[in-house]
FIDRENVO-851011 format. One record per atom (N, C-alpha, C): residue in three letters; chain; x, y, z. Coordinates in nm, 4 decimals, padded with zeros to 6 digits. Atoms other than C-alpha are relative to their C-alpha. Layout:
<node code="Ala" unit="A" xx="X" yy="Y" zz="Z"/>
...
***
This chain:
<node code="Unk" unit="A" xx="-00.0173" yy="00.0227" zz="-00.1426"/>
<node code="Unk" unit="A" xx="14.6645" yy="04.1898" zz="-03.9263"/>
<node code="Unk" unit="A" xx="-00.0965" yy="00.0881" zz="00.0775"/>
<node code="Unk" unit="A" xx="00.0635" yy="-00.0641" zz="-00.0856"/>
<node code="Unk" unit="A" xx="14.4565" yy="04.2840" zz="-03.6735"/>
<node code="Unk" unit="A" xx="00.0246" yy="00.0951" zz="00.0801"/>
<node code="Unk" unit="A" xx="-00.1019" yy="-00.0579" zz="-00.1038"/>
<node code="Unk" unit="A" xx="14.5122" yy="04.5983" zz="-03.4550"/>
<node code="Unk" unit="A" xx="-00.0865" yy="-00.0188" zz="00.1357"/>
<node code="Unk" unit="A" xx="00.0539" yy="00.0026" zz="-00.1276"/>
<node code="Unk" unit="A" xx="14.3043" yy="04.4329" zz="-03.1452"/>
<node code="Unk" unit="A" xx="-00.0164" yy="-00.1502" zz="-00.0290"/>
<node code="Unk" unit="A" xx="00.0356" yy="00.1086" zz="-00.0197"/>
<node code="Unk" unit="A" xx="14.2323" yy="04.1279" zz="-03.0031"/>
<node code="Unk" unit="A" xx="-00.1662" yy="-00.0343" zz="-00.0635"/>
<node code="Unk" unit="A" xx="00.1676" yy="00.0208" zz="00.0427"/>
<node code="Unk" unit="A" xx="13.8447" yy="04.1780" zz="-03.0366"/>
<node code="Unk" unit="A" xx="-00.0357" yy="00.0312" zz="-00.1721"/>
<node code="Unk" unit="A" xx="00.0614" yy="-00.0277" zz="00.1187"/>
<node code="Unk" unit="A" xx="13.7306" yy="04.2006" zz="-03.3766"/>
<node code="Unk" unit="A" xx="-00.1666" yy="00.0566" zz="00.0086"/>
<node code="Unk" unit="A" xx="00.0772" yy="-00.0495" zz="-00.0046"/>
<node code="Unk" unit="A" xx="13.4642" yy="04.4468" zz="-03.3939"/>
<node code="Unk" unit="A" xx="-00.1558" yy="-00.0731" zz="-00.1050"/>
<node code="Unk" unit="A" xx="00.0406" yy="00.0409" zz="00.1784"/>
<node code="Unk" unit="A" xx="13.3284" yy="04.2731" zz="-03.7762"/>
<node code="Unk" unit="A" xx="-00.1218" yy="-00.1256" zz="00.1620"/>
<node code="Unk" unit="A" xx="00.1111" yy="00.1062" zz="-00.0522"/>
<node code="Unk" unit="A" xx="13.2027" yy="03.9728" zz="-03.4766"/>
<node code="Unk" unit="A" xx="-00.1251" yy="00.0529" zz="00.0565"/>
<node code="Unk" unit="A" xx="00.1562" yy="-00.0345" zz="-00.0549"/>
<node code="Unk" unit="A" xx="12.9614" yy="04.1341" zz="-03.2825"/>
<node code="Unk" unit="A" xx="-00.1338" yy="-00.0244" zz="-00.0753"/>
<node code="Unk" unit="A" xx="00.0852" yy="00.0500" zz="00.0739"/>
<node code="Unk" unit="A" xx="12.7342" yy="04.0857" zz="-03.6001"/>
<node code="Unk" unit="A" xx="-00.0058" yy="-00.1794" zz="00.0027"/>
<node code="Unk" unit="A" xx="00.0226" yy="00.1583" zz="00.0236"/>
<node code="Unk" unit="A" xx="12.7996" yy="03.7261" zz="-03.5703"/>
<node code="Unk" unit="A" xx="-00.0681" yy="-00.0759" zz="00.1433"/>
<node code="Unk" unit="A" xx="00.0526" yy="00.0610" zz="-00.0853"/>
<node code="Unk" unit="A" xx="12.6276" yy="03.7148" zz="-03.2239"/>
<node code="Unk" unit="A" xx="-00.1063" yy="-00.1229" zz="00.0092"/>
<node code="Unk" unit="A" xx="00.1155" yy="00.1099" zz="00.0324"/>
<node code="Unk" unit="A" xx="12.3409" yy="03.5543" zz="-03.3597"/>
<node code="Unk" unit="A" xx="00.0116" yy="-00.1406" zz="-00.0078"/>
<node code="Unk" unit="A" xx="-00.0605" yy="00.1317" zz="00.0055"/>
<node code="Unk" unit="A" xx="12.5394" yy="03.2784" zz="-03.4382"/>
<node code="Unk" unit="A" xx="00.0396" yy="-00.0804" zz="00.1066"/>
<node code="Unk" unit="A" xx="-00.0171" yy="00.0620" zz="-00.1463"/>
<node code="Unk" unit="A" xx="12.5988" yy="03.1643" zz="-03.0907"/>
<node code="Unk" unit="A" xx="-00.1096" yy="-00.1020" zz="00.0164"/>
<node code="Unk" unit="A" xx="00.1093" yy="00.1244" zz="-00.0282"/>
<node code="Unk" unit="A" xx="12.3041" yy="02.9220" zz="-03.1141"/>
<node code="Unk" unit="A" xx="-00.0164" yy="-00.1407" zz="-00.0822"/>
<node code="Unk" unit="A" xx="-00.0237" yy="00.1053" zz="00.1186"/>
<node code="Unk" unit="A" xx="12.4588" yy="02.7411" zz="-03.4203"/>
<node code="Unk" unit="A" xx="00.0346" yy="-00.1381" zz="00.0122"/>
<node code="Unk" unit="A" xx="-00.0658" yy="00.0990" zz="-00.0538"/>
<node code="Unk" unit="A" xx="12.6219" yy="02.4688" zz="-03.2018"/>
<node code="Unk" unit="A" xx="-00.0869" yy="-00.0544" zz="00.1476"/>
<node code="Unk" unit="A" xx="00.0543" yy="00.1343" zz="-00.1340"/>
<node code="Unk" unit="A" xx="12.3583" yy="02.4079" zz="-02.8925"/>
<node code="Unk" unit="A" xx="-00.1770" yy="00.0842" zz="-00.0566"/>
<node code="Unk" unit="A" xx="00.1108" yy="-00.0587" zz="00.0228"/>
<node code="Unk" unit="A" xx="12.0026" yy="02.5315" zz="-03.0641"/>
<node code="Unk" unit="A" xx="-00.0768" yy="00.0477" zz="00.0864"/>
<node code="Unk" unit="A" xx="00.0652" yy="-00.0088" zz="-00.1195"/>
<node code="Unk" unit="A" xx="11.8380" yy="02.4892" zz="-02.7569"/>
<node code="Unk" unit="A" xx="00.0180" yy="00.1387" zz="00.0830"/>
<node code="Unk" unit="A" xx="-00.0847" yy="-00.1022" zz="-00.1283"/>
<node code="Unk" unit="A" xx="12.0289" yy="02.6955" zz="-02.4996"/>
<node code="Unk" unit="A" xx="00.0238" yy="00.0676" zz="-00.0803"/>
<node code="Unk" unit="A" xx="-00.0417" yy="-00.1419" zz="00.0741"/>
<node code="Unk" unit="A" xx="12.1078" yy="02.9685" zz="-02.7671"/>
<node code="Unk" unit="A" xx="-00.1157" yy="00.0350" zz="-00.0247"/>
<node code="Unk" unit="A" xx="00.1387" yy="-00.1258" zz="-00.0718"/>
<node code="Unk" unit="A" xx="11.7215" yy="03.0415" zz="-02.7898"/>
<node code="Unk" unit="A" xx="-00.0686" yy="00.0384" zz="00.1320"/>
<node code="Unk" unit="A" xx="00.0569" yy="-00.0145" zz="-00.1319"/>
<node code="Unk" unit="A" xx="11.6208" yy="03.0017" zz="-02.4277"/>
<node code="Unk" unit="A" xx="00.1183" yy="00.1557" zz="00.0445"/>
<node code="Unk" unit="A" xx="-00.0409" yy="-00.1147" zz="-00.0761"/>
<node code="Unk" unit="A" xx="11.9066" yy="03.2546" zz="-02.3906"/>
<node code="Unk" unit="A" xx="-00.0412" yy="00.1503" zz="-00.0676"/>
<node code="Unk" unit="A" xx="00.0043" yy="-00.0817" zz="00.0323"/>
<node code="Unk" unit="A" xx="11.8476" yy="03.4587" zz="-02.6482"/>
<node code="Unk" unit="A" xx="-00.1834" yy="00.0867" zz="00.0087"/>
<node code="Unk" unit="A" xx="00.1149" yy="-00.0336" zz="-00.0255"/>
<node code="Unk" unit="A" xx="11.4603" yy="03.4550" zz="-02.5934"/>
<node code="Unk" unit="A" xx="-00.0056" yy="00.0941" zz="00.1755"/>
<node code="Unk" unit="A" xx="-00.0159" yy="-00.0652" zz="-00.1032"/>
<node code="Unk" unit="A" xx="11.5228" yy="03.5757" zz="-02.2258"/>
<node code="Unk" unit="A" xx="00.0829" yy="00.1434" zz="-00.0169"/>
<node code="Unk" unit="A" xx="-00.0614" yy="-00.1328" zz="00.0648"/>
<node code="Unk" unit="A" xx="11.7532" yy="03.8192" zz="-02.3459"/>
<node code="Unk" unit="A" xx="-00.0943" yy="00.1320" zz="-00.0580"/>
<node code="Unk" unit="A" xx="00.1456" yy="-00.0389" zz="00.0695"/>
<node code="Unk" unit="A" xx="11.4895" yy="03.9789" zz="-02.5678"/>
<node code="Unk" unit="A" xx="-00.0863" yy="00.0663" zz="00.1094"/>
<node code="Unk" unit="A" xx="00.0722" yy="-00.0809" zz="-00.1182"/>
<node code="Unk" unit="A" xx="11.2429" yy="04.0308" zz="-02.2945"/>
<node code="Unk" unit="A" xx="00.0631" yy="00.0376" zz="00.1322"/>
<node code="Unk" unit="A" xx="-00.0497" yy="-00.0721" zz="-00.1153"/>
<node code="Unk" unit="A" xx="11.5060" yy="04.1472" zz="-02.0480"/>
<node code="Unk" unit="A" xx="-00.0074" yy="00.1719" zz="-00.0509"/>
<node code="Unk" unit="A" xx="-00.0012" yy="-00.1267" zz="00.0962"/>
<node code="Unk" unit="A" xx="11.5129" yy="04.4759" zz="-02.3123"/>
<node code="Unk" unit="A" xx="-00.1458" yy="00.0342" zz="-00.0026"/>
<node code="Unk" unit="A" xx="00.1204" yy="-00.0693" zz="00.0646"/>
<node code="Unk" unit="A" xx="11.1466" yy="04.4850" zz="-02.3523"/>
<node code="Unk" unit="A" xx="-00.0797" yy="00.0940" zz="00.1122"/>
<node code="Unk" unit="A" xx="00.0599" yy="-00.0878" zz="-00.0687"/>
<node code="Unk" unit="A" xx="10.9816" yy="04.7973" zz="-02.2167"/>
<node code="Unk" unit="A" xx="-00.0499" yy="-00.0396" zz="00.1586"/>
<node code="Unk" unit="A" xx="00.1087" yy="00.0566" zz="-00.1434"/>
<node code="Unk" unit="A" xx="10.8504" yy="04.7260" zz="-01.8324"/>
<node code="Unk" unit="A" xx="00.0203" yy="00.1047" zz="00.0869"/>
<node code="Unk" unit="A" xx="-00.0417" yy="-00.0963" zz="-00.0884"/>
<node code="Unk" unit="A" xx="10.9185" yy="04.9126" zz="-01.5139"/>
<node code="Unk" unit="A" xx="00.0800" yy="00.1188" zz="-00.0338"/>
<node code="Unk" unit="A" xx="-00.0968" yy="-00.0732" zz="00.0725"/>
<node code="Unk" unit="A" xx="11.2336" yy="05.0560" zz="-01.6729"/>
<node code="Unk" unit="A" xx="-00.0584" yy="-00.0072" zz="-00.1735"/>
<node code="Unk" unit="A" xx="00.0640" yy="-00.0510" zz="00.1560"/>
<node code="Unk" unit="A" xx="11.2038" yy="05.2290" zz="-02.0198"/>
<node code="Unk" unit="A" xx="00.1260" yy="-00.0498" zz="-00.0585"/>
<node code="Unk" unit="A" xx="-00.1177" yy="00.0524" zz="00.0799"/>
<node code="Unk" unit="A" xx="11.4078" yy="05.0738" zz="-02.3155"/>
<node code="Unk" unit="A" xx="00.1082" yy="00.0753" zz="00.0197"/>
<node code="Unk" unit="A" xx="-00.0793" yy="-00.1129" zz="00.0409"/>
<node code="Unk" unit="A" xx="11.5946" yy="05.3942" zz="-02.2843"/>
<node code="Unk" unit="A" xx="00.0647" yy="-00.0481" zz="00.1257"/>
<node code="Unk" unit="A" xx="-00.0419" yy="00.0270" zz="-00.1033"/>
<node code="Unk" unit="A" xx="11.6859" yy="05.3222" zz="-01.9326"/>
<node code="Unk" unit="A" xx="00.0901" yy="-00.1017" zz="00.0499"/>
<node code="Unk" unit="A" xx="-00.0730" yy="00.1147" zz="00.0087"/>
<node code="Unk" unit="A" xx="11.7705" yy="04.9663" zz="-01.9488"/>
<node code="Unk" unit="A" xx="00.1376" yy="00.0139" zz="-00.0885"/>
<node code="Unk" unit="A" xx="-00.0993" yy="-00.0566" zz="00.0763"/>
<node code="Unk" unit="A" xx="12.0185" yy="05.0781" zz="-02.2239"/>
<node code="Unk" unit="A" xx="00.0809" yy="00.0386" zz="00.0377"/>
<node code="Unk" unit="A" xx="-00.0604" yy="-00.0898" zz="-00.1094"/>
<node code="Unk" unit="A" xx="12.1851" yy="05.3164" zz="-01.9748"/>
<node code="Unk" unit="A" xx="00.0875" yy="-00.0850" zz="00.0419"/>
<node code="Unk" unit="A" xx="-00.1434" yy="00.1005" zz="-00.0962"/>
<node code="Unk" unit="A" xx="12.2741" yy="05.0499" zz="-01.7532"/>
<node code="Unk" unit="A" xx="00.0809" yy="-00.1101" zz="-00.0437"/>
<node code="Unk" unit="A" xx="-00.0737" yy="00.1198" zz="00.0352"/>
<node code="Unk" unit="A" xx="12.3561" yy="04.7782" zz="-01.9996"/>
<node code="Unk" unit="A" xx="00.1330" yy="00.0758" zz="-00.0553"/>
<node code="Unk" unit="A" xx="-00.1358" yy="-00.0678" zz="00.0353"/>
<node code="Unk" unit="A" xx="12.6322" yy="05.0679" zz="-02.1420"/>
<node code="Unk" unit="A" xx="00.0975" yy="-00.0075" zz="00.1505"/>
<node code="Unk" unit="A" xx="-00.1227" yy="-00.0315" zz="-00.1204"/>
<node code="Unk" unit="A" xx="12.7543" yy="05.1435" zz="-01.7497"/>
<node code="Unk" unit="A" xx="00.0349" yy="-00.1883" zz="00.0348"/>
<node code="Unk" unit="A" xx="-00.0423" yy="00.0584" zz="-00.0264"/>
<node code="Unk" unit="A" xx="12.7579" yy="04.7746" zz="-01.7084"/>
<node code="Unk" unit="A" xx="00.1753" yy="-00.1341" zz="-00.0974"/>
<node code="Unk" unit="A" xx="-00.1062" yy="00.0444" zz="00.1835"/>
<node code="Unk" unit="A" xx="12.9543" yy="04.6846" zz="-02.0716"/>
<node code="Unk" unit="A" xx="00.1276" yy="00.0604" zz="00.0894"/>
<node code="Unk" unit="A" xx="-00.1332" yy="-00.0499" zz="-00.0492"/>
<node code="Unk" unit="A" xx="13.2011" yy="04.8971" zz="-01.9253"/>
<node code="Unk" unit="A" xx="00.1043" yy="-00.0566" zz="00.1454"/>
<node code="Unk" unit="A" xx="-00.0469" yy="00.0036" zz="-00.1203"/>
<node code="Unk" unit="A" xx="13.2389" yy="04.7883" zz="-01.5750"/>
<node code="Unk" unit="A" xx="00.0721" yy="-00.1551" zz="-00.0071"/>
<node code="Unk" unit="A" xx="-00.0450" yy="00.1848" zz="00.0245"/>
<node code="Unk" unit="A" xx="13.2966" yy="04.3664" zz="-01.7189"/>
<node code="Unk" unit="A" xx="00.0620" yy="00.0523" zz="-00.0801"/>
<node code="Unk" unit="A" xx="-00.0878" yy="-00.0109" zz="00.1085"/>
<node code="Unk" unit="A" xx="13.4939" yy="04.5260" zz="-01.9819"/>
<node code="Unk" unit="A" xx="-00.0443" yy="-00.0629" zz="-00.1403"/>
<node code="Unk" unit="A" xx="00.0314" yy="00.0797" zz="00.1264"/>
<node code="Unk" unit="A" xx="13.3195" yy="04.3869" zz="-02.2864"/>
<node code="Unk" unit="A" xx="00.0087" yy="00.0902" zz="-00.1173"/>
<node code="Unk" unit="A" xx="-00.0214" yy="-00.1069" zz="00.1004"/>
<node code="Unk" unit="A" xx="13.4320" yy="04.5764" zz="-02.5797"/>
<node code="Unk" unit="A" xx="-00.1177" yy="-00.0160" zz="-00.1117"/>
<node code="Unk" unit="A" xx="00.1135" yy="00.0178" zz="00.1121"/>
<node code="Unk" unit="A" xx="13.1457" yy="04.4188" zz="-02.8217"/>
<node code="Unk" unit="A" xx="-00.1326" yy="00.0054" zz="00.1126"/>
<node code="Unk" unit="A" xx="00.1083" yy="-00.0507" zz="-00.0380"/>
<node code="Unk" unit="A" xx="12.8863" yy="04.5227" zz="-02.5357"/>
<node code="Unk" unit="A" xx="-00.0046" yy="00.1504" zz="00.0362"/>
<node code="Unk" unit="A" xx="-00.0338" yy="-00.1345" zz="-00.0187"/>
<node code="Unk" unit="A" xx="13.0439" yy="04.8636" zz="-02.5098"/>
<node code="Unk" unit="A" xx="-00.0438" yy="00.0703" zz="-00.1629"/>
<node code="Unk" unit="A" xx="00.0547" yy="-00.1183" zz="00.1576"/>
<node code="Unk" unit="A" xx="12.9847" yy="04.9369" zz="-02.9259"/>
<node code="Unk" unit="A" xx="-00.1172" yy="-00.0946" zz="-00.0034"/>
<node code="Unk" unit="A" xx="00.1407" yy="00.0226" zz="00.0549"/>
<node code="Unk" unit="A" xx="12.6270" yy="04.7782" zz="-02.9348"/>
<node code="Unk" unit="A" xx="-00.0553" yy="00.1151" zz="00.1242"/>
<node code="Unk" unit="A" xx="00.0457" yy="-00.1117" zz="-00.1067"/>
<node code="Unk" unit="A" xx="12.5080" yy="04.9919" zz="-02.6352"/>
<node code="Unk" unit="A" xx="00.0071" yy="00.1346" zz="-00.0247"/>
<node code="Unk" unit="A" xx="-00.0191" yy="-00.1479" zz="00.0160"/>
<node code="Unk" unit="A" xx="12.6726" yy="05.2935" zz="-02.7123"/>
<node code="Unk" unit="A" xx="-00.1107" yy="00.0447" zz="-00.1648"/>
<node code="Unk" unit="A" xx="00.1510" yy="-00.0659" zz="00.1487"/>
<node code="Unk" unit="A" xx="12.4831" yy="05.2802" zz="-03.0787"/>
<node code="Unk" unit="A" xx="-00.1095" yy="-00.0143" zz="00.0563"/>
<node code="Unk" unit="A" xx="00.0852" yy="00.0669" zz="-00.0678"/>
<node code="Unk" unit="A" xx="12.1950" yy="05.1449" zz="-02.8912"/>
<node code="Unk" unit="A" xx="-00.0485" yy="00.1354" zz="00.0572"/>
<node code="Unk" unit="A" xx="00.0015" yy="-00.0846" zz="-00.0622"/>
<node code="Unk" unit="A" xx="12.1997" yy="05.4141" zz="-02.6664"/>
<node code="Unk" unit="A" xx="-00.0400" yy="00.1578" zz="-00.1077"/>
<node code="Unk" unit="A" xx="-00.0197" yy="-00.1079" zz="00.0681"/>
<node code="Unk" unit="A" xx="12.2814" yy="05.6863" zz="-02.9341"/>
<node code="Unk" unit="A" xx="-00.1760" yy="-00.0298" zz="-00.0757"/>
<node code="Unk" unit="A" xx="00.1687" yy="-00.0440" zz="00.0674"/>
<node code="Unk" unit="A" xx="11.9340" yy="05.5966" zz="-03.0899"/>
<node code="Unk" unit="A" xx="-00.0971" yy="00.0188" zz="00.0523"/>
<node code="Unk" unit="A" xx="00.1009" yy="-00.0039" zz="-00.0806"/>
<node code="Unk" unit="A" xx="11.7414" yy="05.6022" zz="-02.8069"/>
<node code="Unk" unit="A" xx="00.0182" yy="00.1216" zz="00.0453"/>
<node code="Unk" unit="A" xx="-00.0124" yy="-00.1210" zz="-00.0327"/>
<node code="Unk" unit="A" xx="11.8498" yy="05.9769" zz="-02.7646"/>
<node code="Unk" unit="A" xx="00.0947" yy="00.0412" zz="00.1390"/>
<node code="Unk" unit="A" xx="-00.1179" yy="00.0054" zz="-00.1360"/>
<node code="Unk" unit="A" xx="12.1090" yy="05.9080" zz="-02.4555"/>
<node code="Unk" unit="A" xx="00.0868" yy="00.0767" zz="-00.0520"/>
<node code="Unk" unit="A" xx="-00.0678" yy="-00.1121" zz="00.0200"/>
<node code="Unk" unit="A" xx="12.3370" yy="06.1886" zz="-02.4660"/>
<node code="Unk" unit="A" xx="00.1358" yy="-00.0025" zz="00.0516"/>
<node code="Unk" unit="A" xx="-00.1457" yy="-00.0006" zz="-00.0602"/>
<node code="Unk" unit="A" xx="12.7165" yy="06.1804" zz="-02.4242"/>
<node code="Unk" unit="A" xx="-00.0383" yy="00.0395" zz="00.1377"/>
<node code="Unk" unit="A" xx="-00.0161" yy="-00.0206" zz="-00.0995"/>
<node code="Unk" unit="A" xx="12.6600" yy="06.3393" zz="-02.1005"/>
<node code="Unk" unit="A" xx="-00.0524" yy="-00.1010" zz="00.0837"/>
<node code="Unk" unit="A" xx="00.0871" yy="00.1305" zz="-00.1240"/>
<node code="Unk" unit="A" xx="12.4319" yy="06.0677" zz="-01.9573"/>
<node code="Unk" unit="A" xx="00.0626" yy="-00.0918" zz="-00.0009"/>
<node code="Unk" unit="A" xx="-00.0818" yy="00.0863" zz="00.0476"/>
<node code="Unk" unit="A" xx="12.6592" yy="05.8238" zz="-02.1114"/>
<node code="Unk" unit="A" xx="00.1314" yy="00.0184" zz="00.1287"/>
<node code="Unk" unit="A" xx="-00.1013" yy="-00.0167" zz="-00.0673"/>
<node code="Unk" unit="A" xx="12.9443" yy="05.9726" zz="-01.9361"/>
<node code="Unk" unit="A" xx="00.0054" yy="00.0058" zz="00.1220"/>
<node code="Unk" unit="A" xx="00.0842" yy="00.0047" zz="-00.1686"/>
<node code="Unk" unit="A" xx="12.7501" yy="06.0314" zz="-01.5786"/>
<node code="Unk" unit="A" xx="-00.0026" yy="-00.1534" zz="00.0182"/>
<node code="Unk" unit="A" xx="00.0223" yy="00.1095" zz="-00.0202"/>
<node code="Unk" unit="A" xx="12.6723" yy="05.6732" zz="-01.6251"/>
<node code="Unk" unit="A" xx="00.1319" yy="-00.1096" zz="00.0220"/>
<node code="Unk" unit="A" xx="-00.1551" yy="00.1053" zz="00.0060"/>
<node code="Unk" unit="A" xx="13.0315" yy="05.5128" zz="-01.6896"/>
<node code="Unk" unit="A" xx="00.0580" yy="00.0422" zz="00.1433"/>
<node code="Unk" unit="A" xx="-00.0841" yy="-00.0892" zz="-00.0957"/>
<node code="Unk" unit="A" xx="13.1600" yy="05.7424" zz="-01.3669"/>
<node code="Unk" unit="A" xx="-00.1117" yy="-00.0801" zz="00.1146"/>
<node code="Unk" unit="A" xx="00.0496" yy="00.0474" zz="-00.1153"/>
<node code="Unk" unit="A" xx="12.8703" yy="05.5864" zz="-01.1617"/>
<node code="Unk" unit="A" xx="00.0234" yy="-00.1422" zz="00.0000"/>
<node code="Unk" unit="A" xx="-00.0483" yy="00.1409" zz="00.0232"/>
<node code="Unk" unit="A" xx="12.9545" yy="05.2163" zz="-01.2762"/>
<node code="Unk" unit="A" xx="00.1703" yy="00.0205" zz="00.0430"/>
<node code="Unk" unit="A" xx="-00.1173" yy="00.0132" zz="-00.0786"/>
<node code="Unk" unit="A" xx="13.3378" yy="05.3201" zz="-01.1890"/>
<node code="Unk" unit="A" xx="00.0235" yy="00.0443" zz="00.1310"/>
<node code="Unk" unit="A" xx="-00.0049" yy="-00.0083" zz="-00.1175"/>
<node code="Unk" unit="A" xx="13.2752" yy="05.4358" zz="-00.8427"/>
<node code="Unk" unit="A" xx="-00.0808" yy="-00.1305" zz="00.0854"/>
<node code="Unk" unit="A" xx="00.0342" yy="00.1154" zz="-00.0265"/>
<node code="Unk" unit="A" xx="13.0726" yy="05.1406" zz="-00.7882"/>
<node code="Unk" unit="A" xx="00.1031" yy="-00.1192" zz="00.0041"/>
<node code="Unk" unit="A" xx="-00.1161" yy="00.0678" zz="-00.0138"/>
<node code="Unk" unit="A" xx="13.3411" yy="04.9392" zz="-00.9103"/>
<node code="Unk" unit="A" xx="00.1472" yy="00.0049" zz="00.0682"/>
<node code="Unk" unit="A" xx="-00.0716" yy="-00.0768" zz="-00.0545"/>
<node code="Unk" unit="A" xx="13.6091" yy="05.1116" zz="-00.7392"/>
<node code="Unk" unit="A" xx="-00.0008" yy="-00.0135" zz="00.1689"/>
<node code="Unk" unit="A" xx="00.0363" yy="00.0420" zz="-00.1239"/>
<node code="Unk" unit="A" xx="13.4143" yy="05.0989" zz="-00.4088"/>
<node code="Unk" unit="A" xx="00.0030" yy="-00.1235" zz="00.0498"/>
<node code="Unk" unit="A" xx="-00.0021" yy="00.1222" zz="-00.0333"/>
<node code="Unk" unit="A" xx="13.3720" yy="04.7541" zz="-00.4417"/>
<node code="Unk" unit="A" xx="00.1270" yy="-00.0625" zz="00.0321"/>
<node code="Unk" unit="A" xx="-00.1227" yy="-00.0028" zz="-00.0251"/>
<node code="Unk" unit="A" xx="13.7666" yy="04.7162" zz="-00.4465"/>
<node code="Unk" unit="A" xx="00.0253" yy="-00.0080" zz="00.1320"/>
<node code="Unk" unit="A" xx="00.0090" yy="00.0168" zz="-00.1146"/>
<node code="Unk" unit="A" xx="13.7744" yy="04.8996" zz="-00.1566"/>
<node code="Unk" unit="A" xx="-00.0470" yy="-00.0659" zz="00.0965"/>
<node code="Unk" unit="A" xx="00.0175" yy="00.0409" zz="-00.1161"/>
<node code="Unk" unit="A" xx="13.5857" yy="04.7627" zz="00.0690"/>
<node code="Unk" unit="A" xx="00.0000" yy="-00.1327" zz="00.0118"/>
<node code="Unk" unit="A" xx="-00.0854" yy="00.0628" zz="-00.0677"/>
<node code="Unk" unit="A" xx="13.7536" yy="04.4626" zz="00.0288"/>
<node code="Unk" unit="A" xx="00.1230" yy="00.0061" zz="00.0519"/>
<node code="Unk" unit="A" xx="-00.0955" yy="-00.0063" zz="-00.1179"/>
<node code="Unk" unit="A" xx="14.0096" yy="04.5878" zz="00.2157"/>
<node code="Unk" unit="A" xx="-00.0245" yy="-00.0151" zz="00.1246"/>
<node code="Unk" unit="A" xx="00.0389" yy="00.0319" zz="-00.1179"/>
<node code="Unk" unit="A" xx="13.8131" yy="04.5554" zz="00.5020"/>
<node code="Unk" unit="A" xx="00.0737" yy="-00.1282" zz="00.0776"/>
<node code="Unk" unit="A" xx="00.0149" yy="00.1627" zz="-00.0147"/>
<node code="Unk" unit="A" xx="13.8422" yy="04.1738" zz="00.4508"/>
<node code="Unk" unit="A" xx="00.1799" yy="-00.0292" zz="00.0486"/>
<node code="Unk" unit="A" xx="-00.1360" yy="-00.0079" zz="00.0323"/>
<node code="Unk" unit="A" xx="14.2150" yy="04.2659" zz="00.3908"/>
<node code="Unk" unit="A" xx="00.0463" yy="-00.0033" zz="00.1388"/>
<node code="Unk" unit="A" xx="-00.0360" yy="-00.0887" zz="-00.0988"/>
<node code="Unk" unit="A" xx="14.2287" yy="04.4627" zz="00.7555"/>
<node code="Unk" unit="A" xx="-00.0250" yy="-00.0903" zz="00.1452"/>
<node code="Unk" unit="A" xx="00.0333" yy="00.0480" zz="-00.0641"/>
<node code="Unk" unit="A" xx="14.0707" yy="04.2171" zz="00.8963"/>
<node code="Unk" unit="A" xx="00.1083" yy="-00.1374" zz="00.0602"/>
<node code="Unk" unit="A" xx="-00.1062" yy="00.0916" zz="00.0165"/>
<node code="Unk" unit="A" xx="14.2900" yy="03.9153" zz="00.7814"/>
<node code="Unk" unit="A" xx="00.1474" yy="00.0324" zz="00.1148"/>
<node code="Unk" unit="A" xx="-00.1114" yy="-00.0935" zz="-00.0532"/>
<node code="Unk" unit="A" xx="14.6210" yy="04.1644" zz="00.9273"/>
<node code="Unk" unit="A" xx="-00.0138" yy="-00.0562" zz="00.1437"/>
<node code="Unk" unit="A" xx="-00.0240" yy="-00.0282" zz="-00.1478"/>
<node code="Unk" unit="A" xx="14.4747" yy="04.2245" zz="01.2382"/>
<node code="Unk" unit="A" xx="00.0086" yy="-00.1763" zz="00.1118"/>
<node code="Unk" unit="A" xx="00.0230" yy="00.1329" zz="-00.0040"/>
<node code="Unk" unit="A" xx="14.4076" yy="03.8357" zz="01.2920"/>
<node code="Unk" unit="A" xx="00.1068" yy="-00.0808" zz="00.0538"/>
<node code="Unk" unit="A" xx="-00.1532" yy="00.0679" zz="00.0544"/>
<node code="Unk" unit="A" xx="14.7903" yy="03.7307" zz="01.1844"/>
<node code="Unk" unit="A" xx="00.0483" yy="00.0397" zz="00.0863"/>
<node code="Unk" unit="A" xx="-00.0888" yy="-00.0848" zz="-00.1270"/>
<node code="Unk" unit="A" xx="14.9256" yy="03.9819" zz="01.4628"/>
<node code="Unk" unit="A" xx="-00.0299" yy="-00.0036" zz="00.1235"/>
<node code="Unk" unit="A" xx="00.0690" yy="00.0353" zz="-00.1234"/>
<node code="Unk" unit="A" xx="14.7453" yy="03.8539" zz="01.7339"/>
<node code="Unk" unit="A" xx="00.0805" yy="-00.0957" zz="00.0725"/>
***
């Protein structure tokens, strides 16, 4: 029995995502590819944010490729951890300030 929903064992089976539409599983995975490849941002960099963003969608099989990912590109628990804290105030903020929308709605209804 499993003790999670996600099975960690798949993430190796990403590749396989192109087994059923050939097409659209290399156009994505070819874009994919050169979204990682060195440019403005350094592999190391891009890495960074694909960990703070793994975290912020919750993807547990983009949270352990990143974090190894990361760990080889010399990213350092601390940057790691700076990085998850700036993806949850981002996310967090974003919450908030739909309350605006919230405050707005209120004041609307009581009119």
């Amino acid at each position: 029995m499993q003790k999670t929903y996600y099975d960690p064992s798949d993430l190796k089976k990403f590749g396989k995502i192109s087994e059923w539409n050939e097409e659209l599983g290399s156009k994505f995975f070819d874009y994919y590819n050169s979204v990682f490849e060195e440019g403005e941002l350094s592999a190391r960099e891009k890495s960074l944010i694909a960990l703070a963003v793994a975290h912020t969608i919750q993807c547990p099989y983009c949270i352990d490729a990143y974090t190894g990912d990361g760990l080889q590109r010399g990213i350092t628990k601390g940057e790691m951890m700076e990085a998850l804290h700036v993806a949850g105030a981002i996310r967090g903020g974003a919450t908030l300030v739909h309350g605006v929308q919230m405050m707005n709605k209120v004041n609307k209804l009581e009119m």
